[in-house]
C-alpha positions in Angstrom: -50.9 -0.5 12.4 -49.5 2.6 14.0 -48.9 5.8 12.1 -45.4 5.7 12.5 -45.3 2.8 10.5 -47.3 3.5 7.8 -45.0 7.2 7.7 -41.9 5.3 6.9 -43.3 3.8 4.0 -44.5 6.8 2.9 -42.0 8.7 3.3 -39.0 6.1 1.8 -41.0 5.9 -1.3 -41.2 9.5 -2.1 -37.2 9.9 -1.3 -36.6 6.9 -3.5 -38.7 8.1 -6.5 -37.1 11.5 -5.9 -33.6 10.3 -6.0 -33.9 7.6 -8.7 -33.6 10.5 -12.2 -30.1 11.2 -10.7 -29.4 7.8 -10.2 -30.4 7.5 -14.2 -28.7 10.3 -15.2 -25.1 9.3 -13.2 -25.5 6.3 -14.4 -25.4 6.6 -17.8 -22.7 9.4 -17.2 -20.2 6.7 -15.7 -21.2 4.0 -18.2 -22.5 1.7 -15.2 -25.0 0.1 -17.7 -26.6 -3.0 -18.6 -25.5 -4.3 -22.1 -27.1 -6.7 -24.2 -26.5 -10.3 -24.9 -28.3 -13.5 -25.5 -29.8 -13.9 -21.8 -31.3 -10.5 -21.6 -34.4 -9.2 -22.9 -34.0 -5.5 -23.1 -33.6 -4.0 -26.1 -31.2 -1.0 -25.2 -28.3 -0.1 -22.7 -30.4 1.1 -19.3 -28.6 2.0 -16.5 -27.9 -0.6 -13.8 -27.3 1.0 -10.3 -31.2 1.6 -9.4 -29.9 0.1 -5.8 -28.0 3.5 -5.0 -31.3 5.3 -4.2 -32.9 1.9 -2.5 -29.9 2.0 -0.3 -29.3 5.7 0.3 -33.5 6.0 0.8 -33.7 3.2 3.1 -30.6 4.8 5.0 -32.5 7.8 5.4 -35.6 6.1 6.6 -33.8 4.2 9.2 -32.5 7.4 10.5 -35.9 9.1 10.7 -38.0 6.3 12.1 -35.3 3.3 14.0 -34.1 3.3 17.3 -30.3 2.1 17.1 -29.8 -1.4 19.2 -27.0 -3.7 18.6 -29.4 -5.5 16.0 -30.3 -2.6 13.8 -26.5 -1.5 14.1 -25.5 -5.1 13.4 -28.0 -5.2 10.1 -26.9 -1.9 9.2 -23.2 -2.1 9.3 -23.6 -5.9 7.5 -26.2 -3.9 4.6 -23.5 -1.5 4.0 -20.7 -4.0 3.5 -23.3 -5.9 1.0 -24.6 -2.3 -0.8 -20.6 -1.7 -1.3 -19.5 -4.9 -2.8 -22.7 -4.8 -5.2 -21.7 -1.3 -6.6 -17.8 -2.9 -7.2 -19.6 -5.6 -9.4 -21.8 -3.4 -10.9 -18.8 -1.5 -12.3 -15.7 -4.1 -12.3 -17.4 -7.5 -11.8 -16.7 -9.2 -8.8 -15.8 -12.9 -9.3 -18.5 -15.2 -7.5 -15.9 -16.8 -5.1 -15.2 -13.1 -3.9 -18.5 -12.1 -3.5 -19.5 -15.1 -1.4 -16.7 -14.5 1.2 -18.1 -10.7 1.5 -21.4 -12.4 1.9 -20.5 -15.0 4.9 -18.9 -11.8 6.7 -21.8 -10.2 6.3 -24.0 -13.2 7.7 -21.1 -13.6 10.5 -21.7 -9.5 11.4 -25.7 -9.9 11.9 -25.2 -13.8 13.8 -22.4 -12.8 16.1 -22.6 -9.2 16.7 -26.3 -9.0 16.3 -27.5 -12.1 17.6 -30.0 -12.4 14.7 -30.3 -16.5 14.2 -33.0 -19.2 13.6 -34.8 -20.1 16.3 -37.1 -23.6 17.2 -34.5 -26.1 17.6 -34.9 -26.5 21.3 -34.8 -30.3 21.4 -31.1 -30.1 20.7 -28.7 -29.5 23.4 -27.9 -25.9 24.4 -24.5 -26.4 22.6 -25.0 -28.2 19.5 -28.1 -25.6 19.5 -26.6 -22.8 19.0 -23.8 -24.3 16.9 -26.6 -25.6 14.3 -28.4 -22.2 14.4 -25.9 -20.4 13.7 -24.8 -22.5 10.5 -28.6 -23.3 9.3 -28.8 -18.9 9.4 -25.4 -18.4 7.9 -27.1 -21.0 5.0 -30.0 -18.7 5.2 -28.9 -15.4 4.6 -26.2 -16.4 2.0 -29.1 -18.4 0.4 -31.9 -15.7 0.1 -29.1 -12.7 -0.7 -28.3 -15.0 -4.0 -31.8 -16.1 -4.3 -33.4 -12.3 -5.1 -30.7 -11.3 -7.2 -31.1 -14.5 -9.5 -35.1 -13.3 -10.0 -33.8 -10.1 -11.4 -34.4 -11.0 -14.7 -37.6 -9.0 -15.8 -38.6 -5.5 -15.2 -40.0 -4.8 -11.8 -40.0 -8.8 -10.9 -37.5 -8.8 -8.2 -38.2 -5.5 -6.7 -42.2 -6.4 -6.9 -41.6 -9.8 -5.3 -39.5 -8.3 -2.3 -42.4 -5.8 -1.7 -44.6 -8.3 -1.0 -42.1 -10.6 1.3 -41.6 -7.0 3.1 -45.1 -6.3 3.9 -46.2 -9.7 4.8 -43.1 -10.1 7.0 -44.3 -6.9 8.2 -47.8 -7.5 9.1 -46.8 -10.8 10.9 -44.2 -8.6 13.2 -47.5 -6.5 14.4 -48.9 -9.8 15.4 -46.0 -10.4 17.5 -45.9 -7.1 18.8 -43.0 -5.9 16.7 -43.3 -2.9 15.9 -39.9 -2.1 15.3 -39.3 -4.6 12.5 -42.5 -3.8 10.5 -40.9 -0.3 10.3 -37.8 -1.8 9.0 -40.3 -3.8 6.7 -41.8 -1.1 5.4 -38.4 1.2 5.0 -37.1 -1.5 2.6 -40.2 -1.7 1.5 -41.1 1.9 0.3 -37.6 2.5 -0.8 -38.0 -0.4 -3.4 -41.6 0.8 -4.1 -40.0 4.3 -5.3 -37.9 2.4 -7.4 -40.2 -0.5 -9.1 -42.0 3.1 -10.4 -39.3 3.7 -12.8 -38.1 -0.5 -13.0 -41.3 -2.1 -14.1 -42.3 -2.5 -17.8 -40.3 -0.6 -20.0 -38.2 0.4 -17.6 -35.8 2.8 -17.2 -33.7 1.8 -14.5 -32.5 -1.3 -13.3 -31.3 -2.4 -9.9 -27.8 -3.9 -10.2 -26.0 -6.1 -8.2 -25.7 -3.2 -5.5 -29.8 -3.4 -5.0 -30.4 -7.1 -5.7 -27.5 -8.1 -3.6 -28.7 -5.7 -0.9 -32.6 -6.1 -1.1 -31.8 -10.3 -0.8 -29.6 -9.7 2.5 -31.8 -7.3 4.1 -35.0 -9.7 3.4 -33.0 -12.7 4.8 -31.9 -10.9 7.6 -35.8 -8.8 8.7 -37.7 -12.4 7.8 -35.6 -14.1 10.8 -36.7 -11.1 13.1 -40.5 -10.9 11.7 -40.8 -14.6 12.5 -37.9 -15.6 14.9 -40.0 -14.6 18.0 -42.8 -16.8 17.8 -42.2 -20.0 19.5 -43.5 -22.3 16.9 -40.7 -23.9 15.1 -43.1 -23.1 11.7 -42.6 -19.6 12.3 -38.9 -19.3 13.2 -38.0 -21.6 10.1 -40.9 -22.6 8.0 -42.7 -19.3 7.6 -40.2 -17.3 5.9 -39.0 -20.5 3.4 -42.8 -20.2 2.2 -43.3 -16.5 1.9 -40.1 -16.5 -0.2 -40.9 -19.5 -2.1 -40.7 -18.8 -5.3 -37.1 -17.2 -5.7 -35.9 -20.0 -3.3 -37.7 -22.7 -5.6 -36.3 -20.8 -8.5 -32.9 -20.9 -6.9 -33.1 -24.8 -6.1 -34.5 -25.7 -9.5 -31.4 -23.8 -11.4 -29.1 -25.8 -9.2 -30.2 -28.8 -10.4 -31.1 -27.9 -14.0 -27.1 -26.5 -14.0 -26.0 -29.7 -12.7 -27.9 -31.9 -14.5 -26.5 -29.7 -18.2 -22.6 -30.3 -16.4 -22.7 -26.1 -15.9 -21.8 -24.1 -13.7 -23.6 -22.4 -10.8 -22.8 -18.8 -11.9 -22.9 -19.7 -15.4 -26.4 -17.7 -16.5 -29.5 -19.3 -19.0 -32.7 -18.7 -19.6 -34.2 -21.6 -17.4 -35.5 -19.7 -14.6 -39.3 -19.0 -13.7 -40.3 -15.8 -15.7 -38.0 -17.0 -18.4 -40.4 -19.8 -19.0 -43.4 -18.1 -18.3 -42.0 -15.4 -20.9 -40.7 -17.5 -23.8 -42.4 -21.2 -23.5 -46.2 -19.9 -22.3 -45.4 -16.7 -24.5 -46.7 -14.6 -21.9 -44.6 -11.5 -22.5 -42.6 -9.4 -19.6 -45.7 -7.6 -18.4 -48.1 -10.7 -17.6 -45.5 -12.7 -16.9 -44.0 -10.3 -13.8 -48.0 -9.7 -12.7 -48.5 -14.3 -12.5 -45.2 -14.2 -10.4 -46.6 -11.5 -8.0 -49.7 -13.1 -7.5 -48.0 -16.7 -7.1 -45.8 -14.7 -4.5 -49.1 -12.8 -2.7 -50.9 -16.6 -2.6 -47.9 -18.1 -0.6 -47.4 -15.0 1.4 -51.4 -15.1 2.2 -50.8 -19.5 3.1 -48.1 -18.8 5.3 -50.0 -15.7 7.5 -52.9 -17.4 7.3 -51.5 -19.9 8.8 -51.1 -17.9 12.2 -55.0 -17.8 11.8 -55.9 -20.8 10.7 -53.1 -23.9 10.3 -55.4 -25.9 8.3 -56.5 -23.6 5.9 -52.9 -22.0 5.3 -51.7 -25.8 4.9 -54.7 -26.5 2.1 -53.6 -23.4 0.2 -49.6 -24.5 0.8 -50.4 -27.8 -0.6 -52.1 -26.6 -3.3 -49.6 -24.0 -4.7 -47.2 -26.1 -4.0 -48.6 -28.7 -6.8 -49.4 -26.6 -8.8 -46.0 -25.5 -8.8 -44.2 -28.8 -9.6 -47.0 -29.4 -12.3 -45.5 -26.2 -14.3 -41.8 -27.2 -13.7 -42.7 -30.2 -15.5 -44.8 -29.0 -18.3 -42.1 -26.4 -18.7 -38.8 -29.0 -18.4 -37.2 -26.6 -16.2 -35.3 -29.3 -14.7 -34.9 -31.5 -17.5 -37.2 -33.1 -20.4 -37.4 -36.4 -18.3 -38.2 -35.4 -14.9 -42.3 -35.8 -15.1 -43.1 -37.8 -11.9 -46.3 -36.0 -11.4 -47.5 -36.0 -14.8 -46.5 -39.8 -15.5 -48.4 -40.9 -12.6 -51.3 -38.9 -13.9 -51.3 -40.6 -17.3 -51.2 -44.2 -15.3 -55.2 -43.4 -15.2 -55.7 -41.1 -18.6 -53.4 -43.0 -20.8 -52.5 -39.9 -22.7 -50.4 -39.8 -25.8 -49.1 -36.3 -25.5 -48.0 -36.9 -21.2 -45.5 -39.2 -19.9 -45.2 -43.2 -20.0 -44.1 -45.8 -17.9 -42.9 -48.2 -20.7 -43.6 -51.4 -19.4 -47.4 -50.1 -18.7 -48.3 -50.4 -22.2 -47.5 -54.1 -22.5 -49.6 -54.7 -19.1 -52.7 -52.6 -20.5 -52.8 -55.6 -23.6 -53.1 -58.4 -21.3 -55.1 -57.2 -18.9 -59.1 -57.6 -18.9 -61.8 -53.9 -18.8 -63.0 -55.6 -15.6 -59.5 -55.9 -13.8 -58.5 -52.4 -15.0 -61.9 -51.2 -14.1 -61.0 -53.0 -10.6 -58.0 -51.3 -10.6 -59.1 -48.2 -11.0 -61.3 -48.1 -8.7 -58.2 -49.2 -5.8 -56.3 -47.0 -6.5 -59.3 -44.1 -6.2 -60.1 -45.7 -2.9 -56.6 -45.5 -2.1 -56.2 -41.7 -3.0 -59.6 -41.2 -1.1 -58.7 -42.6 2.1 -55.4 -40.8 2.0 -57.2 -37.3 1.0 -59.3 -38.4 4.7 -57.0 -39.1 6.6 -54.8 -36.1 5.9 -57.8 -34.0 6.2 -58.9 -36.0 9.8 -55.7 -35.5 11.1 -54.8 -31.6 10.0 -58.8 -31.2 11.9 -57.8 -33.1 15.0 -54.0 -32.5 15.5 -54.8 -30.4 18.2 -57.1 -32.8 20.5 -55.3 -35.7 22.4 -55.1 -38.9 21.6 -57.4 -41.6 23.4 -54.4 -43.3 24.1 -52.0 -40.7 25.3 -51.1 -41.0 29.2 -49.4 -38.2 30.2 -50.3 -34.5 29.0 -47.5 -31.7 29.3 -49.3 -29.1 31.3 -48.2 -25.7 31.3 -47.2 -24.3 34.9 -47.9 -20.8 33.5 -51.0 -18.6 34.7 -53.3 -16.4 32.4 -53.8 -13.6 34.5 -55.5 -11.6 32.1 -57.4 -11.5 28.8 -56.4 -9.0 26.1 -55.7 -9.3 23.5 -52.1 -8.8 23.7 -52.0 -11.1 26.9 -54.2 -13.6 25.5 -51.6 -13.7 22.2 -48.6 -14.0 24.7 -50.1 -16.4 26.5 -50.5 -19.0 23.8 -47.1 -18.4 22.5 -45.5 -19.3 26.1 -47.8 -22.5 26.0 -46.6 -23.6 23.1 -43.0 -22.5 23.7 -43.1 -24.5 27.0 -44.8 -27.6 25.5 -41.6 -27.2 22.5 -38.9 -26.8 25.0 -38.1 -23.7 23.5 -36.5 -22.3 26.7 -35.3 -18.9 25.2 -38.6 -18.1 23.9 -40.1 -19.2 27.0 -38.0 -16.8 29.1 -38.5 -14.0 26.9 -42.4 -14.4 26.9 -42.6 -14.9 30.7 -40.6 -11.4 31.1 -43.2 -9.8 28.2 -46.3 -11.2 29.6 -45.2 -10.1 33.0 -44.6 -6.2 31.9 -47.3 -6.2 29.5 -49.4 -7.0 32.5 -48.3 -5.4 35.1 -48.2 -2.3 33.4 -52.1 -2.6 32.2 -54.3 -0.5 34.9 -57.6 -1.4 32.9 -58.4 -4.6 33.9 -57.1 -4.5 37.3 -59.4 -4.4 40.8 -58.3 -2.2 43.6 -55.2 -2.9 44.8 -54.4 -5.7 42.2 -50.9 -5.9 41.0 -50.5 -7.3 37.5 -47.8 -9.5 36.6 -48.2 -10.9 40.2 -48.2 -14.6 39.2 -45.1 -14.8 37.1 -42.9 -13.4 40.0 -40.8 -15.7 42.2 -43.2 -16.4 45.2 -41.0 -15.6 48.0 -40.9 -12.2 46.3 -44.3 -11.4 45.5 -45.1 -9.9 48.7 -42.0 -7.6 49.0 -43.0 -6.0 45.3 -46.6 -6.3 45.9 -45.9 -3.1 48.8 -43.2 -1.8 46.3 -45.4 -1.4 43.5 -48.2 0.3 45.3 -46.2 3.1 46.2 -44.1 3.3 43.0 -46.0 3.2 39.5 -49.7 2.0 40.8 -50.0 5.0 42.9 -50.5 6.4 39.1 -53.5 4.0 39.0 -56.6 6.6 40.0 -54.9 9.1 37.3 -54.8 6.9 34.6 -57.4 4.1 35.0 -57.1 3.4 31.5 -53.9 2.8 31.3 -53.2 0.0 29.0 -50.1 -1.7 27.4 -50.7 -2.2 23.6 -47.6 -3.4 22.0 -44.2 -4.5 23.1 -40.7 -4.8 21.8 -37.7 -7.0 22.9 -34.4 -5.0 22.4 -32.2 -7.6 23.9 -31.8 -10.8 25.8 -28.8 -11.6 27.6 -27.1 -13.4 30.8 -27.5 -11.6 34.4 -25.1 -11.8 37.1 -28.2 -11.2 39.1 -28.6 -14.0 42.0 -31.0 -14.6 45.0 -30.0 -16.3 47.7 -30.3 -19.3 48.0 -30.4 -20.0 44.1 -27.3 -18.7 42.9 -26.5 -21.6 40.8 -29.2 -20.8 39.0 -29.4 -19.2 35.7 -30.6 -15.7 35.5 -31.5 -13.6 32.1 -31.9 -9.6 31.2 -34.9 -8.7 28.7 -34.8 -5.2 28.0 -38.3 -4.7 26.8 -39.8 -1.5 25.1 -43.5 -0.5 25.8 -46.0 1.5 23.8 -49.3 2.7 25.8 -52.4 4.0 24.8 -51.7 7.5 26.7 -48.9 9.1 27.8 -47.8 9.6 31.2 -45.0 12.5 32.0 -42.0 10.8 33.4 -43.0 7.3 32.7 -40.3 5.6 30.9 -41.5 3.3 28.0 -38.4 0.7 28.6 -37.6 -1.4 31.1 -35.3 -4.4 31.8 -36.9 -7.2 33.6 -34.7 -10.1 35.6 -35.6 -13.6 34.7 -34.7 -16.6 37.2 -34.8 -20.2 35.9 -36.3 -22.8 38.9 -37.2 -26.0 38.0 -39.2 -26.4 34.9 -40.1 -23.0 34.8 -39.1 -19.4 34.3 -39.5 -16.6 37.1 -39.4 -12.7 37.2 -37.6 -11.5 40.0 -36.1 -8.0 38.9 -37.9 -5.1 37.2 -36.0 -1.8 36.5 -36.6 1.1 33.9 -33.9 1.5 31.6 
């Protein structure tokens, strides 16, 4: 993790905890405070518009450490619209109905203008691709935005959660080579870190609409850029659903309960997740936030070690995610009847204080001890070879079947093996073997810079990148590229690419003759070396050609 990066959380956490005693004091000046009544569980009016330094702070952060693009100006631009109509409710209360048009605009701004949208449905026609993206992300965004705000309910919960979401989301962007959106990460981040200082048990200051609302849109917007450039469809969809698990399962469950009671959606209780762990488990605010955390941290830590290890992070997924339903029905957080998990656990302990299935207690009196012994056993068996054969087949998902005929075989070359490359490399693969053709392109053009800007590795008069360049151009940029940036190889021998950043992917009106029905893309691609050479310029757009099955590079310009 760079410096820089680990500077703009510093630094947005000390603005924010700087900025936040004003933010008290003008708050209870202009009466923007939040009053008691039989949902809360503070005892005393405490000002409500803690957002006002998380945005202002972050604002400041993204000045001092962000390059503008049309995404960050995109997110920005859609942030402020959010921040603004949070501070409204905060001090006039916004109906719902209002607030959810603001929101889609919002989500509109960031998939339109920014091009910010799931990725990993690339077994779907181009078309009805990018139609389904854009209305499974406008679902996300709106989704998440409401999801954080309805987890405001304790001191520090919210605000703690979305730290955690931020980091993770901004330790998985390193991986990719992201550099830029782990600093965004970590702006948020730090900004709500100065904050939870004054928010968590008692606390002081509250967010308000203006920081929940805000925090939630920014999360859903940064988790779709942390994750949307890996090719596996897990990472562009499933990875962020699991980090943020536990407001979305809140979210889901209150849905339900709400229309199970005949209430409405915006109608508040005392239902949710901490309210439960608070009241019914009598675990007070402070424990009660810290179990949420570290339920938060456990499917944060599934879902990146999942990157590591898919078998491991599943176990853990699994896992929480039992547990989980078990305490939604202990708790009757959806209703007093809904207890499949638990009945099915009294089939075999025949408890008086879980769940029945009525007509089981009238079978139990006829039957013999042998044939429920027999029973028994089954269904153990059962369970058994289900518990193997899950296990055999999360072990061996990646080996081909004895039966399988045909193999799809990558037509991509590893030309080198860092680190970097070597993480490239098996993105593409998979991207390829998914059909995820924009991923694909966008990986052939990094793994071709990333390469051919490495001096390292290379022999004498070896050009990097050489293999992912249209053939009957190889030799033409071969002699180019000797006397343009590798005549800087003796200088800089060491010379080695560490990171990359995609700013933007878009059509080229670019052509070759001889394919210009083809379909070309520009990747405008930032670099970040291990030394600095005067005059070298870090960004660089790279042409991509689509032939075949395959993606080709066959233009490379500095920006």
């Amino acid at each position: 993790m760079s410096l820089t990066v680990i500077l703009s959380f510093v630094v947005t956490t000390i603005i924010s905890a700087l900025m936040i005693p004003l933010v008290i004091k003008a708050g209870n000046q202009l009466g923007i405070v939040a009053h008691m009544n039989k949902r809360t569980v503070h005892k005393h009016e405490i000002a409500r518009i803690g957002g006002y330094a998380i945005y202002l702070s972050s604002l400041i952060g993204s000045a001092l450490f962000l390059k503008a693009d049309h995404q960050i100006n995109a997110i920005m631009v859609a942030g402020f619209i959010i921040f603004m109509v949070g501070l409204y409710d905060d001090s006039h209360d916004l109906s719902p109905k209002v607030k959810l048009i603001f929101e889609v605009i919002a989500a509109l701004i960031v998939i339109v203008y920014g091009e910010i949208y799931i990725k990993g449905f690339g077994y779907f026609p181009s078309d009805a691709m990018t139609f389904l993206s854009g209305i499974v992300t406008l679902f996300w965004i709106v989704g998440i935005t409401n999801a954080i705000n309805l987890i405001d309910g304790l001191d520090g919960l919210s605000a703690g959660i979305s730290i955690i979401v931020l980091v993770t989301i901004s330790m998985t962007s390193l991986l990719s080579g992201r550099s830029d959106i782990a600093s965004l990460s970590l702006i948020l981040a730090g900004s709500i870190m100065g904050f939870l200082f004054f928010n968590f048990h008692p606390a002081k200051i509250f967010m308000g609409d203006c920081g929940a609302l805000y925090i939630g849109f920014m999360i859903s917007v940064i988790s779709l850029l942390g994750f949307g450039y890996n090719a596996s469809a897990f990472f562009t969809l499933g990875a962020p659903i699991i980090v943020l698990m536990v407001p979305i399962m809140d979210t889901l469950i209150a849905i339900l309960r709400r229309k199970i009671h005949h209430k409405k959606f915006s109608e508040a209780d005392r239902g949710h997740l901490h309210h439960n762990l608070m009241f019914k488990l009598k675990l007070g605010q402070r424990k009660s936030v810290l179990v949420l955390y570290l339920v938060t941290f456990l499917f944060s830590l599934s879902s990146y070690l999942y990157y590591y290890n898919p078998t491991a992070g599943t176990i853990l997924f699994i896992t929480l995610m039992i547990m989980f339903e078990i305490f939604v029905e202990v708790t009757d957080m959806i209703s007093r009847k809904y207890k499949p998990i638990l009945t099915i656990v009294n089939i075999f302990i025949d408890s008086d204080k879980l769940p029945k299935i009525k007509f089981l207690d009238r079978y139990r009196k006829r039957r013999s001890p042998q044939k429920a012994m027999r029973d028994h056993l089954i269904i153990a068996l059962c369970f058994l070879l289900m518990i193997v054969g899950v296990g055999y087949f999360m072990t061996s998902k990646d080996t081909p079947l004895p039966i399988k005929t045909e193999t799809v075989q990558s037509p991509y070359i590893k030309s080198g093996d860092s680190e970097l490359l070597n993480n490239i490399y098996a993105r593409l693969d998979t991207s390829y073997k998914n059909k995820d053709e924009e991923d694909e392109c966008q990986l052939v053009a990094a793994y071709f810079v990333c390469d051919y800007y490495t001096f390292v590795d290379k022999k004498k008069n070896e050009i990097g990148g050489v293999d992912y360049m249209y053939p009957e151009m190889v030799e033409n940029f071969s002699q180019y590229a000797q006397t343009s940036f590798y005549s800087y190889k003796n200088q800089y021998p060491e010379l080695e690419v560490l990171k990359y950043n995609i700013i933007s992917y878009s059509p080229s009106k670019v052509t070759i003759a001889g394919l210009e029905d083809n379909d070309y893309y520009n990747i405008l691609i930032s670099l970040t070396f291990n030394e600095e050479i005067e005059g070298l310029n870090s960004t660089v757009n790279v042409t991509v050609v689509r032939v075949e099955d395959r993606y080709y590079v066959c233009g490379l310009d500095n920006a």
